[in-house]
N, C-alpha and C positions, 0 to 999 in steps of 0.2 A: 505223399506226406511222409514227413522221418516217422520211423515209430518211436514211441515212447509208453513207458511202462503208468500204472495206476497212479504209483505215489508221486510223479511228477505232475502229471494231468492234476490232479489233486493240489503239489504246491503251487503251480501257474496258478490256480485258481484261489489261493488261501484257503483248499477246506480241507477235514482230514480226507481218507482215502475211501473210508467208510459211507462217506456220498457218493464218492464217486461208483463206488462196487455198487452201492445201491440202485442209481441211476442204470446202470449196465443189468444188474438184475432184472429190473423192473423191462427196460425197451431190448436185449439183448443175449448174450450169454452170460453170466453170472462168471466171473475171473475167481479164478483159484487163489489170487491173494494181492496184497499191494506192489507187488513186484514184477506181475505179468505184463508183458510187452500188450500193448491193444494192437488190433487190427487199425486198418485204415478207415474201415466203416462203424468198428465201434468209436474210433475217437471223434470222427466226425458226429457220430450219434450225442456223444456226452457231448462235447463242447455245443453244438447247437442246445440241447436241451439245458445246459448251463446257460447260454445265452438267453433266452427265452426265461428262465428264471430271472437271471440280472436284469434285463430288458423290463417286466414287470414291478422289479423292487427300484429303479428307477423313475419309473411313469407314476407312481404314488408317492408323495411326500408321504404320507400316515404309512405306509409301509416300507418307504428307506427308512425312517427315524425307528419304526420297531427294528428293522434288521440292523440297524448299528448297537442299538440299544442291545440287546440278543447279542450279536457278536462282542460286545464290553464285556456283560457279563461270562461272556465264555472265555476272555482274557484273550480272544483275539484282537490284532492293531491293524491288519492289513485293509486296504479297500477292495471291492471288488473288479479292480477293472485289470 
């Protein structure tokens, strides 16, 4: 896989970076900031666990309408895919 740093993994996905870290935190090693290169194993960690989110906000209309609704008001436009 190319490597790629936090805040890219983060724009691919429309969120800030601060998920992403969090994600990493939580199944990983916690990255020193938005600009660290990922491993191969942690990006494959976050991107599956991002999928597995979007996969669920998917499978529920009652919860894709709150996640857009939620994403409006945070003044994001992007979709998740």
């Amino acid at each position: 896989m190319a490597k790629m740093k936090v805040h890219e993994l983060a724009k691919d996905f429309g969120l800030p970076s601060k998920e992403i870290i969090a994600i990493l935190t939580e199944y990983a090693t916690a990255p020193k900031g938005h600009s660290q290169v990922l491993s191969d194993e942690e990006l494959s960690l976050a991107k599956l666990e991002l999928s597995n989110t979007y996969k669920e906000i998917y499978d529920s209309p009652a919860a894709l309408e709150s996640w857009f609704i939620g994403r409006r008001l945070a003044g994001i436009t992007q979709s998740p895919d």
